[in-house]
C-alpha positions, -999 to 999 in steps of 0.1 A, spaced: -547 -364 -422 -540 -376 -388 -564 -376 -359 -556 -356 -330 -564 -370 -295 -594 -353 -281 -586 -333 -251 -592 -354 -219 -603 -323 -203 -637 -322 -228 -676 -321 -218 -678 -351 -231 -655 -371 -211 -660 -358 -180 -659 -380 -154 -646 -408 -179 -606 -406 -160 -605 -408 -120 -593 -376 -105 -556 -368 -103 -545 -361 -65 -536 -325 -64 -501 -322 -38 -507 -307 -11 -529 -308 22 -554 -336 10 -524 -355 3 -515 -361 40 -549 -380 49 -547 -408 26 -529 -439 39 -493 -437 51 -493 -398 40 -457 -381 42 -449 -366 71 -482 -380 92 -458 -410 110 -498 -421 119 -517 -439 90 -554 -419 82 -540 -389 101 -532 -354 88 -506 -346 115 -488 -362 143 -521 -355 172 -533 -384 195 -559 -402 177 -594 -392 191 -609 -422 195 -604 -455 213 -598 -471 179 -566 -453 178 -556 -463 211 -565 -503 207 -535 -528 209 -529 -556 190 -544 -587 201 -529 -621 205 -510 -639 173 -505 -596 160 -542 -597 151 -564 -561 161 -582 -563 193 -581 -546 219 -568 -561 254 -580 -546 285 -566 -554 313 -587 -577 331 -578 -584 369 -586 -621 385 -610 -622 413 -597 -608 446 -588 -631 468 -607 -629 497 -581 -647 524 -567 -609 541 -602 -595 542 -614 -628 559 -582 -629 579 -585 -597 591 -618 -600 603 -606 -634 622 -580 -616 644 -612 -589 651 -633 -619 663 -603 -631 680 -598 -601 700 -632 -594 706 -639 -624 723 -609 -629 742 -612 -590 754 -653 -604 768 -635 -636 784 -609 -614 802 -639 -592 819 -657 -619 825 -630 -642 843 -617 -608 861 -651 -599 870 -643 -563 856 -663 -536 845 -681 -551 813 -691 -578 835 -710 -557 861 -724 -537 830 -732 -571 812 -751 -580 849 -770 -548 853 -784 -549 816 -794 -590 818 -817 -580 848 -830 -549 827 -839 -573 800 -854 -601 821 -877 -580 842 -886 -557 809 -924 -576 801 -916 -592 770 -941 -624 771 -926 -657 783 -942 -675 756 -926 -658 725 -893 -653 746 -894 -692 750 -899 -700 714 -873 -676 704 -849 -694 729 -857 -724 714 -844 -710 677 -807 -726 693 -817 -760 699 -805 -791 684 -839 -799 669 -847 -765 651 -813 -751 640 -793 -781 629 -823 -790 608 -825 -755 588 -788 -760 581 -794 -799 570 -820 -782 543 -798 -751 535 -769 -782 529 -790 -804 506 -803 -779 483 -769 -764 483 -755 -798 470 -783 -803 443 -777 -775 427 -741 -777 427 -741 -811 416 -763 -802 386 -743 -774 376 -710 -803 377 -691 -785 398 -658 -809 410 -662 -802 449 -701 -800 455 -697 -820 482 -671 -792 497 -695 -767 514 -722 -788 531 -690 -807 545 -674 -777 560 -711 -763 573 -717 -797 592 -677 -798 604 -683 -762 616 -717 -773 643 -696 -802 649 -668 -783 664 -694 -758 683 -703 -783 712 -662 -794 712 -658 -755 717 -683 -741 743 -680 -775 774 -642 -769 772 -650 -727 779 -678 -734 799 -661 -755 826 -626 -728 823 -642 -698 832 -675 -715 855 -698 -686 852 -732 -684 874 -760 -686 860 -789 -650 861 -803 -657 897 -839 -671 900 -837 -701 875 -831 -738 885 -791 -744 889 -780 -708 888 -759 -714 917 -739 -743 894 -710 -724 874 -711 -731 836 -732 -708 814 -702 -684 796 -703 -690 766 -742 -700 755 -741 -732 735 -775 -723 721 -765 -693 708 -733 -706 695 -756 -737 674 -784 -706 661 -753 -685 646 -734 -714 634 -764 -731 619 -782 -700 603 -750 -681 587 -735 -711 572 -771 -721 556 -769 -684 545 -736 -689 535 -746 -721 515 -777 -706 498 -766 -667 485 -738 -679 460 -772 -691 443 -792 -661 444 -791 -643 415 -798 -612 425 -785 -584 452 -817 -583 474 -825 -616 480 -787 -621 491 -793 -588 515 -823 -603 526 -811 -636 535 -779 -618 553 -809 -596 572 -829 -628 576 -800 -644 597 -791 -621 612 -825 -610 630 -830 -650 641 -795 -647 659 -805 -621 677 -839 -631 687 -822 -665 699 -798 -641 725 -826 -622 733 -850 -651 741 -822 -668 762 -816 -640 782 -849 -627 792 -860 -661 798 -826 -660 825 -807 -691 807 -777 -670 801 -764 -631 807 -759 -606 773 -724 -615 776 -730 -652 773 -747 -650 740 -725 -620 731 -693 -643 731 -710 -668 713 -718 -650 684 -683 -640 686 -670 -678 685 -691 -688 659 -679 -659 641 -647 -676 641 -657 -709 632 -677 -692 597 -648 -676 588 -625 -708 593 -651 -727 578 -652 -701 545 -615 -701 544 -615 -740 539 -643 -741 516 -637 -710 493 -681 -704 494 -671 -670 474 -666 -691 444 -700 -696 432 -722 -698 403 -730 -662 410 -711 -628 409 -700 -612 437 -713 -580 448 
């Protein structure tokens, strides 16, 4: 007699054949489904996720490629805030030469500060933050470690930075005798040779702000981390200030002297950054 095939559908053999795909709606999620035009999708929706949405990466391998934008130059930014240095300190220089309003305003408030009872001593020593043997020297520190580190990290132009920071307090004393002998400005009255013409714009004030924000400017791009770069910025800017307030109230120069001079040496960071490209350093941006 001859043996009929047992029934694939028995007890005994369940499980023993893989499952037949029914036709139908399961159909459409397997791979490449009819009518899907989207593998592992049911119908023709968006994919959900950002898997779905990835392109392919270089050589047609997956990946995804976002876009990723180069570092923004910083050259309109800096130029832009030249031409605002510019004008600010040609708009003092015109008020000062014309003897106009600022001028008068600049004279009334230099008497104000001279005559306000700050201590002699500590205004001295703040004056003193602009000479060539305290200022200069901070920046000659600022320059070396700036160098070290940048030759130990083998960066090509380590020698870049500390060149433009000692070109830029070169140029300071090449700037100021020039201005000082165009517009011939008296001295604050009461002080030995305020009657000789010479005092707009204060080279001490132009060293402290040339000196101090280019050693800032050579240190931050090695600080790590966001406060001591705000810090440092702070730091500068507090020993500028203390500079033009010791010279004035110690009736070496007028509010407008030092004023101008921060505005110069302004110009002479932002040349000097522009030359060096400081930005570019071993640290982020903020």
């Amino acid at each position: 007699m001859r043996e009929t095939p047992r029934s694939q559908e028995t007890a005994g053999d369940t499980g023993s054949e893989r499952p037949q795909l029914r036709p139908g709606r399961a159909l459409a999620h397997t791979a490449g489904g009819s009518d899907s035009g989207n593998p592992h999708r049911s119908d023709s929706r968006p994919p959900q996720t950002p898997r779905g949405v990835r392109h392919t990466g270089p050589h047609g391998r997956p990946g995804t490629t976002p876009p990723v934008p180069g570092r923004p130059t910083p050259f309109p930014r800096l130029l832009a805030v030249l031409a605002v240095l510019g004008l600010g300190f040609a708009l003092i220089s015109w008020q000062v030469a014309a003897y106009g309003p600022l001028r008068e305003a600049d004279e009334r408030l230099g008497r104000l500060v001279r005559h306000s009872g700050f201590p002699d001593g500590a205004a001295e020593l703040l004056a003193d933050l602009g000479n060539l043997t305290v200022a200069p020297v901070v920046l000659a520190v600022a320059a070396l470690y700036a160098a070290v580190r940048a030759r130990r990290a083998a960066e090509a132009r380590w020698w870049l930075g500390p060149l433009c920071a000692a070109l830029a307090l070169a140029a300071v004393p090449l700037l100021v005798g020039p201005l000082k002998a165009l517009f011939a400005r008296p001295g604050p009255p009461g002080m030995s040779g305020s009657d000789s013409a010479g005092f707009y714009p204060s080279g001490h004030a132009a060293t402290a702000i040339v000196a101090y924000g280019a050693a800032a400017l050579l240190v931050r791009p090695w600080l790590r981390s966001p406060l001591p770069r705000r810090g440092l910025a702070v730091g500068c800017g507090l020993l500028v200030a203390a500079c033009g307030f010791g010279l004035v109230r110690r009736g070496y120069h007028w509010p407008l002297d030092a004023v101008a001079s921060w505005l110069l040496g302004g110009l002479l960071l932002v040349a000097m950054t522009l030359a060096g490209r400081w930005g570019a350093g071993p640290a982020e941006e903020n």
